[in-house]
C-alpha positions as CSV (number, residue, x, y, z in Angstrom):
1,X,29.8,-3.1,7.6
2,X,26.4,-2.1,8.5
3,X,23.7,-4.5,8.1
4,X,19.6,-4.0,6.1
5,X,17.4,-1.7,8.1
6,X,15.2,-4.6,7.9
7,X,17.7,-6.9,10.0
8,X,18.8,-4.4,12.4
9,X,15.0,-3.3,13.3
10,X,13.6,-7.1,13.6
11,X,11.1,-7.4,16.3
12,X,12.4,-8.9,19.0
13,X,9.6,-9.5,21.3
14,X,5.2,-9.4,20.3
15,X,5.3,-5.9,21.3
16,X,7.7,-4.6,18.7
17,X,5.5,-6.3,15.7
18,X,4.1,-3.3,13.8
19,X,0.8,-3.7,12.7
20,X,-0.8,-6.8,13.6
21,X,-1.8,-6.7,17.0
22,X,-4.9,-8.8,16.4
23,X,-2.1,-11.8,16.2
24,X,0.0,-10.9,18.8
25,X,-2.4,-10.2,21.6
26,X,-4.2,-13.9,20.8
27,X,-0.5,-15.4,20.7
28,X,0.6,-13.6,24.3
29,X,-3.3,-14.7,25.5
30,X,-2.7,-18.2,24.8
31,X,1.2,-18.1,26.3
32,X,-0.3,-16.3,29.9
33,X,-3.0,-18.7,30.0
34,X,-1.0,-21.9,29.3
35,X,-4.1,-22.5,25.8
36,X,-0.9,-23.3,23.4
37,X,-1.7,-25.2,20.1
38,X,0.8,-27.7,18.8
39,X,0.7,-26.3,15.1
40,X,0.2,-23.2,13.8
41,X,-0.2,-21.4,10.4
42,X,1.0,-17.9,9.8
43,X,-0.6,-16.6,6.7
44,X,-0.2,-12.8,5.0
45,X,1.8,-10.9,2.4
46,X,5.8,-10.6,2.1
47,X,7.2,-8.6,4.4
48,X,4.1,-8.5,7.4
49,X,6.0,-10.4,10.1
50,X,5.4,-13.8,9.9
51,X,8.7,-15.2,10.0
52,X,9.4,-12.9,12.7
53,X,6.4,-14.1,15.0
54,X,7.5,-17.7,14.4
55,X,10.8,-16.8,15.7
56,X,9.1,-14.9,18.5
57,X,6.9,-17.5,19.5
58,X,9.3,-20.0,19.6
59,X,11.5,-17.8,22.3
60,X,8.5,-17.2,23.7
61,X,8.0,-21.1,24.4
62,X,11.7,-21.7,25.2
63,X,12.7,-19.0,27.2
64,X,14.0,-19.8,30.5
65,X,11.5,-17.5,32.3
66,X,8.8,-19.1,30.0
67,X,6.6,-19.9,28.7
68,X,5.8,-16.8,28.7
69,X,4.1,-13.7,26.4
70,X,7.3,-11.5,26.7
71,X,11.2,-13.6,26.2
72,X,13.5,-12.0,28.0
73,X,15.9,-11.5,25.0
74,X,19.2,-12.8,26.9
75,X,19.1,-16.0,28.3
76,X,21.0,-19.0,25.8
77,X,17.6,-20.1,24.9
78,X,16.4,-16.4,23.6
79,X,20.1,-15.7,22.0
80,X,20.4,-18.8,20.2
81,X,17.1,-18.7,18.6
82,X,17.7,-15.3,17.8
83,X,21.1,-15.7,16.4
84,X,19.7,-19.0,14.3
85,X,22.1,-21.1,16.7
86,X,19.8,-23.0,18.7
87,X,19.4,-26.8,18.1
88,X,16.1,-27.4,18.9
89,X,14.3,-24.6,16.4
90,X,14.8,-25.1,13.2
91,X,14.0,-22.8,9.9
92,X,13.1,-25.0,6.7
93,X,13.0,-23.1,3.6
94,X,9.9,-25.0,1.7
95,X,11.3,-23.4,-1.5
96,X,14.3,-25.8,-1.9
97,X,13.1,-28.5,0.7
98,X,9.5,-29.0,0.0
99,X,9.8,-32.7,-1.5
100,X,8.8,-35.8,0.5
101,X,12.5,-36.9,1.1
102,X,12.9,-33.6,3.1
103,X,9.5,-34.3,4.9
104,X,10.2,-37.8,5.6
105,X,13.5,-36.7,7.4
106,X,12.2,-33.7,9.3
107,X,9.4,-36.6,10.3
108,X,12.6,-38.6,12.1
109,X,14.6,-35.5,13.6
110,X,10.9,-34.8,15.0
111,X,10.7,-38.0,17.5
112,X,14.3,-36.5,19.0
113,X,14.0,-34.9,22.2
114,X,15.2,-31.2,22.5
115,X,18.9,-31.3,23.3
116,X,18.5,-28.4,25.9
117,X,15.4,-26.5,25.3
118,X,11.5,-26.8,26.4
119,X,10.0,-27.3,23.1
120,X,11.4,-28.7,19.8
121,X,10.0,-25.8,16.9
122,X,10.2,-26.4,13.2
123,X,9.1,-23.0,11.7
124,X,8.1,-23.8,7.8
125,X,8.6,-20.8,6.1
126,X,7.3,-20.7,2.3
127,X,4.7,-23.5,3.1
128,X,3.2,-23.3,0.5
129,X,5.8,-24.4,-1.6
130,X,6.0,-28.1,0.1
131,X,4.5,-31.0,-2.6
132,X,1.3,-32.6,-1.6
133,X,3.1,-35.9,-1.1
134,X,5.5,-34.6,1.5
135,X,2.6,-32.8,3.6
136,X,1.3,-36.2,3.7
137,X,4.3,-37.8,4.7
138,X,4.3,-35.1,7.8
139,X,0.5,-35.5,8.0
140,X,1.1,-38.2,11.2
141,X,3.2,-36.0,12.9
142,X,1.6,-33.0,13.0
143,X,-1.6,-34.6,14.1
144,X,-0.3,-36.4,17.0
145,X,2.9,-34.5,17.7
146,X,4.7,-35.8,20.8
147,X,4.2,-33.5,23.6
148,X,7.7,-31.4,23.2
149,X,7.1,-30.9,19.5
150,X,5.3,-27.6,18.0
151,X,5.5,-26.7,13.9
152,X,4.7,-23.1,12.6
153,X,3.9,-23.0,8.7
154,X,4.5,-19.8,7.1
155,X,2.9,-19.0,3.6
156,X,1.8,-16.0,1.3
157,X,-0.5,-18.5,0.1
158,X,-2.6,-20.5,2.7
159,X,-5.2,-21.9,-0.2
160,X,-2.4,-24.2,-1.5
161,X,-1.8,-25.8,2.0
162,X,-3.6,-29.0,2.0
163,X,-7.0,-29.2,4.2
164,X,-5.8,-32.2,5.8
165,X,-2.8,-30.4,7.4
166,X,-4.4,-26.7,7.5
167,X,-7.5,-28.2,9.7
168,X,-5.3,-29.3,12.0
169,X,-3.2,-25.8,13.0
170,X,-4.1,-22.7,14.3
171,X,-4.6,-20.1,11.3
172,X,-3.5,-16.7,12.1
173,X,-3.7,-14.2,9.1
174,X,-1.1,-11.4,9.3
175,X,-2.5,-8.4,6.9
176,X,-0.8,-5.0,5.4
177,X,0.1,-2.4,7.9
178,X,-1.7,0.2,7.5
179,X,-0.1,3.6,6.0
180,X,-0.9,5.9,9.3
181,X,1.1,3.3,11.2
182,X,3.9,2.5,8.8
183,X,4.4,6.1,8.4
184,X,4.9,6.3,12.1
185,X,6.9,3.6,12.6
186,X,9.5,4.8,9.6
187,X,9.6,8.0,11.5
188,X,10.9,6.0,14.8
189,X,13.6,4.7,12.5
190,X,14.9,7.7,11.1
191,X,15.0,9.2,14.2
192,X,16.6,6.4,15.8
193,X,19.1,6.3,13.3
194,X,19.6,10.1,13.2
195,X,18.7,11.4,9.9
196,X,16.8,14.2,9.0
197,X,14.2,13.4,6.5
198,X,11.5,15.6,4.8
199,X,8.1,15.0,5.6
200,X,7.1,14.4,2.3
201,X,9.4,11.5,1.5
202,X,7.9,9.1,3.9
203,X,4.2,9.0,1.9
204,X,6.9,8.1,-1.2
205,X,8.2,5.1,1.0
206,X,5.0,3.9,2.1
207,X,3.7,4.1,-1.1
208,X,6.5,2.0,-2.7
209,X,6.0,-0.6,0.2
210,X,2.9,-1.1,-0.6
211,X,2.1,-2.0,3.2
212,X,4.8,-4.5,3.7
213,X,7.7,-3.5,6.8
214,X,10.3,-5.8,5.4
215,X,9.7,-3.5,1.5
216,X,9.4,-0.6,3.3
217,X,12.3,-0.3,5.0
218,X,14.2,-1.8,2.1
219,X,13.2,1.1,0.3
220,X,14.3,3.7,3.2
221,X,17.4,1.5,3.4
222,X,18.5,2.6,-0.2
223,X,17.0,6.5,0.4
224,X,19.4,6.6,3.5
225,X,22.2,5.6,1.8
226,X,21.7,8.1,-1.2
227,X,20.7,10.7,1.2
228,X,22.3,14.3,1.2
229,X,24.9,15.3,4.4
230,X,22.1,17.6,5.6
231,X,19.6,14.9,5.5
232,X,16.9,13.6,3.1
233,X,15.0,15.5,0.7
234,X,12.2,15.2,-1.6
235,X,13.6,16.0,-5.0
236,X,16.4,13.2,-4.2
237,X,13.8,10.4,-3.1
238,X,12.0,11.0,-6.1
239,X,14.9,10.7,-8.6
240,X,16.2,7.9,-6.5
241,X,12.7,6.1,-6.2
242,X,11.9,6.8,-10.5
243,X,8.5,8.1,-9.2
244,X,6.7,11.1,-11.1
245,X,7.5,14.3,-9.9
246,X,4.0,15.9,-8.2
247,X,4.7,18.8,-10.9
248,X,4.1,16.9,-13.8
249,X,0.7,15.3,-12.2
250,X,-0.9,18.5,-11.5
251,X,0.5,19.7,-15.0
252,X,-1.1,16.7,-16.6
253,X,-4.9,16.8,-14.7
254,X,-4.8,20.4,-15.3
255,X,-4.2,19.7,-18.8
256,X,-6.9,17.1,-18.6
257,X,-9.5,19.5,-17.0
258,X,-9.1,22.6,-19.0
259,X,-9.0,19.8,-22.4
260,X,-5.4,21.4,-23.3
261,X,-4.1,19.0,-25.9
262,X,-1.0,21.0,-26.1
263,X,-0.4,20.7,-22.6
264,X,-1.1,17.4,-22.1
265,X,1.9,16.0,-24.9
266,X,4.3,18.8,-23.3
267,X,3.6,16.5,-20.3
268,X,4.6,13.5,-22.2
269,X,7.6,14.6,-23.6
270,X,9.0,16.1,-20.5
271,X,8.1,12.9,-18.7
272,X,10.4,11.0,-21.7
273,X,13.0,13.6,-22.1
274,X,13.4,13.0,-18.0
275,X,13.8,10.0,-18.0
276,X,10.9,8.7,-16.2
277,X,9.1,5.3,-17.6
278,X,6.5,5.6,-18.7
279,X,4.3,2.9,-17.6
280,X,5.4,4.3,-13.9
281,X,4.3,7.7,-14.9
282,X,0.4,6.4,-15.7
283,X,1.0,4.2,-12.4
284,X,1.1,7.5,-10.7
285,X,-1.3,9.4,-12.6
286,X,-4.2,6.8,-11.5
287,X,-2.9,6.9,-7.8
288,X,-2.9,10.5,-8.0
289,X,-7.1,10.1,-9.9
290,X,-7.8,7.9,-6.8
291,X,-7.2,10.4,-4.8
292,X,-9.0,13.3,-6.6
293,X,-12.0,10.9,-6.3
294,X,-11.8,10.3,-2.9
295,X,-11.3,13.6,-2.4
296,X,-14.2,14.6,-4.6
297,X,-16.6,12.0,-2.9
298,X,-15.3,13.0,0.9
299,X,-14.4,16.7,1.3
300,X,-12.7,16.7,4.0
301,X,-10.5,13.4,2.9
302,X,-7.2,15.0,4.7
303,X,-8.7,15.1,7.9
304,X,-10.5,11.5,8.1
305,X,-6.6,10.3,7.1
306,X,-8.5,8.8,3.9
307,X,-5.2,10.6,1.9
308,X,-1.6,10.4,2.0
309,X,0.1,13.4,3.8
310,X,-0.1,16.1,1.7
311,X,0.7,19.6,2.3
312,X,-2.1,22.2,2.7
313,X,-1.3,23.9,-0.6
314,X,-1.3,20.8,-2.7
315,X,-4.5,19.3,-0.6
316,X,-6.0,23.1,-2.2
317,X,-4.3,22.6,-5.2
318,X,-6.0,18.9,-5.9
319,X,-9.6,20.3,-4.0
320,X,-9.5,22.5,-6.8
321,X,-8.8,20.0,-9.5
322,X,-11.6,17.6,-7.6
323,X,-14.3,20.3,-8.8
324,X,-12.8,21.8,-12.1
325,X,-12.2,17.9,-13.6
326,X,-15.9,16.3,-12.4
327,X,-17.0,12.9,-10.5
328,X,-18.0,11.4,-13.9
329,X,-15.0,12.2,-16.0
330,X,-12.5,11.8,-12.3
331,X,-13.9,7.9,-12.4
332,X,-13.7,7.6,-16.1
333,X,-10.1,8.8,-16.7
334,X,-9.3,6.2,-14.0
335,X,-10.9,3.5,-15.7
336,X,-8.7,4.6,-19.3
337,X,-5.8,4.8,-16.9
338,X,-6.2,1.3,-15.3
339,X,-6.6,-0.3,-18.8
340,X,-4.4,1.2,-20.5
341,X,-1.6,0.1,-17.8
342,X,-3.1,-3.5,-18.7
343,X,-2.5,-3.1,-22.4
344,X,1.7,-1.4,-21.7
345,X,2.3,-4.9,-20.3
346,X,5.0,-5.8,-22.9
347,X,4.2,-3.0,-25.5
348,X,7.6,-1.8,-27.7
349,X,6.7,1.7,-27.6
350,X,5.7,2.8,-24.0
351,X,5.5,6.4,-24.7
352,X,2.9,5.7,-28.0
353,X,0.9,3.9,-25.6
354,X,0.9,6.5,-22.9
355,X,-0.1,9.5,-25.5
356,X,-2.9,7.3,-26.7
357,X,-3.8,6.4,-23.3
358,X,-3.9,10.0,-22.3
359,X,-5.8,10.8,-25.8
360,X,-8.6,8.6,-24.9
361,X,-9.3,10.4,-21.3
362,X,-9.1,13.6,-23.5
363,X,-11.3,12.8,-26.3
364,X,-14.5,11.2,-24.4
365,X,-16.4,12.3,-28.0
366,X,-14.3,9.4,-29.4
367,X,-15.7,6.6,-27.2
368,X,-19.2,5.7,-27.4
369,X,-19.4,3.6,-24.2
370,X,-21.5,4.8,-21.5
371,X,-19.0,6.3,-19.3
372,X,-17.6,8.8,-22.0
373,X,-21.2,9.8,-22.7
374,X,-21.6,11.1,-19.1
375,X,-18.5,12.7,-19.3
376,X,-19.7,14.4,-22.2
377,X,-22.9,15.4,-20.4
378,X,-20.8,16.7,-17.2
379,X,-18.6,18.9,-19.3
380,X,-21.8,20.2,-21.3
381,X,-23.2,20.9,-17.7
382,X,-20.3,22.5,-16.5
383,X,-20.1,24.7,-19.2
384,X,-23.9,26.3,-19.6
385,X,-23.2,26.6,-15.5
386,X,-20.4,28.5,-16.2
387,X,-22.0,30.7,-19.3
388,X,-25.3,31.0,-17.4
389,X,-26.2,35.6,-17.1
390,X,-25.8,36.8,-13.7
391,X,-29.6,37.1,-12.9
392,X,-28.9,40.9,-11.6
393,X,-27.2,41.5,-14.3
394,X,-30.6,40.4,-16.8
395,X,-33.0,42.3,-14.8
396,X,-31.5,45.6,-14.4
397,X,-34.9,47.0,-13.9
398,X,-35.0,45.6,-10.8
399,X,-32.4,47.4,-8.9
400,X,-33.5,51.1,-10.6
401,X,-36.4,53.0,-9.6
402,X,-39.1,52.8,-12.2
403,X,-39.7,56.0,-14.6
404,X,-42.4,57.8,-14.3
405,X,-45.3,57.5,-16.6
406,X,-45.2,58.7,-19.6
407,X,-41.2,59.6,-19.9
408,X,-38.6,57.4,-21.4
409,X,-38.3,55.9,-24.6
410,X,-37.4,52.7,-26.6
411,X,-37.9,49.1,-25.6
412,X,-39.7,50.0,-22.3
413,X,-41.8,52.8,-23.7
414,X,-42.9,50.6,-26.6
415,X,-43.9,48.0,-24.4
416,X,-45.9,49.7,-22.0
417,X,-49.6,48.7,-22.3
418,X,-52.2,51.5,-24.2
């Protein structure tokens, strides 16, 4: 049985951590120049690494070529940490042993010498978690550790570590890896793994990881496994993922931009009669409006890597919609789109919601808030732009010779001075 993508790609070393080399270079800095820290705090989203740099850094400290910025991976010390068999670190899961019972024991296994390693680690993941009493039950120990002893708190939510025990670590703060460099780094993965995937599905992945490795490759974990014999396509991710087919986006701002009522339900019954949910559909509507405003504010978006990657008819295809929809009305049907996602929370009727969401960004005339009146006044612009004369076309007597005095007839003759 094979095991998660997530698993099977774990970092293994500072090097391999995707994302979040401002961390990594200060952790190998302080292992090369001896500057280590006897508590730490990793803090970041899900899914960033933080677990895995605890784990890291506590090879790193035990290694028997260490201390050193780079474990070698196969000594006892790097296998058993690796393989959660070592004795002397130690994973606590602050989630089910955050009270001050558990602190006040990990406080006596602390003054134990490692049984065959350099340094005893206790790696707290889910710090936060851990009850104010027990932090002060370890608040002793983690300010004067004995000299073998080094604790790494891990936590999504550094704030509700107390300041007595925070001021007293190193505070790293992991971040979201950016979409250029997950993209790139799913791409290793399906190569490595030997499956052909369509360039368009990994912008779907990235998008449902939402910047987190461990989501991501959750996500390509379950794609992989539903994947075709020839490889990976787009049609199946989608169906697979429940996102919106691009279709029915560029069917429904089209609709929005040429004020096609008709169009626009069509939209919403095809999304229904598909299946799709609805709230998910207006999720990707307003992801697909943020990028017709980027777009519309930076021209060339695709090239700066300010967009997802597209391909060069659909980057056309939504440069086109950027100018026919308008900056005003682009930001405004966000806005509806973003509250109206806010009021589905809960409702019984999804799709009633989504056709009066949809109604609003079509019917600015029916909002009198400041936003819908400058759509109003775009679409008014727009249009005496587009029924302006042609200025040749006005003044034909411009481009003809003049007639000679005295000949010709009607408006021209008449209006000849005496």
């Amino acid at each position: 049985m094979s095991t998660a993508l997530y698993n099977r790609y774990r970092p293994a070393t500072f090097a391999q951590v995707v994302g979040q080399e401002h961390v990594t270079d200060a952790l190998r800095k302080a292992l090369r120049t001896g500057r280590l820290h006897h508590a730490y705090l990793f803090s970041g989203p899900r899914g960033c690494g933080k677990t895995s740099s605890a784990r890291i850094l506590a090879a790193s400290l035990n290694c028997e070529q260490g201390p050193t910025p780079e474990p070698c991976g196969v000594c006892d010390e790097c296998v058993g940490i690796r393989t959660g068999a070592s004795m002397d670190v130690t994973e606590i899961d602050a989630a089910s042993h955050g009270l001050v019972d558990d602190a006040r024991d990990l406080r006596e296994r602390a003054f134990f010498a490692p049984a065959s390693a350099r340094f005893k680690v206790f790696v707290v993941d889910e710090a936060h978690m851990v009850t104010t009493a027990a932090f002060n039950a370890l608040l002793k120990v983690v300010e004067e550790p004995p000299p073998y002893l080094k604790f790494v708190f891990a936590t999504t939510e550094p704030d509700k570590v107390i300041p007595t025990i925070r001021s007293r670590t190193h505070h790293y703060a992991f971040r979201l890896v950016p979409p250029g460099v997950l993209r790139t780094h799913l791409a290793s993965i399906c190569e490595q793994e030997g499956v052909t995937v369509d360039p368009a599905v990994l912008p779907l992945v990235v998008r449902a990881g939402a910047g987190s490795v461990r989501d991501s490759l959750s996500v390509l974990d379950q794609l992989l496994a539903g994947a075709d014999d020839d490889g990976l396509h787009y049609d199946r991710a989608v169906t697979l993922l429940g996102m919106t087919d691009g279709v029915l986006l560029d069917e429904t701002v089209d609709a929005l931009a040429q004020r096609d009522g008709a169009a626009l339900f069509t939209v919403v019954d095809k999304v229904v009669s598909a299946g799709h949910d609805p709230r998910r559909f207006a999720t990707d509507l307003l992801n697909r409006f943020r990028d017709l405003i980027v777009m519309a504010a930076v021209p060339d978006a695709d090239a700066r890597g300010l967009l997802e990657s597209f391909s060069p008819d659909q980057i056309d295809r939504m440069r086109a919609q950027a100018a026919a929809v308008g900056p005003a009305e682009l930001s405004r049907t966000a806005d509806v789109l973003h509250g109206g996602l806010v009021e589905m929370r809960g409702t019984t009727s999804p799709r009633l919601m989504l056709e009066l969401i949809l109604a609003r960004a079509l019917l600015p005339a029916a909002s009198a808030d400041p936003a819908a009146l400058l759509t109003r006044l775009e679409r008014l612009e727009r249009r005496s732009v587009l029924a302006a004369p042609d200025p040749a076309a006005s003044h034909p007597a411009a481009s003809h010779p003049a007639s000679a005095p005295g000949v010709g007839s009607g408006p021209v003759a008449a209006n000849r001075p005496f």
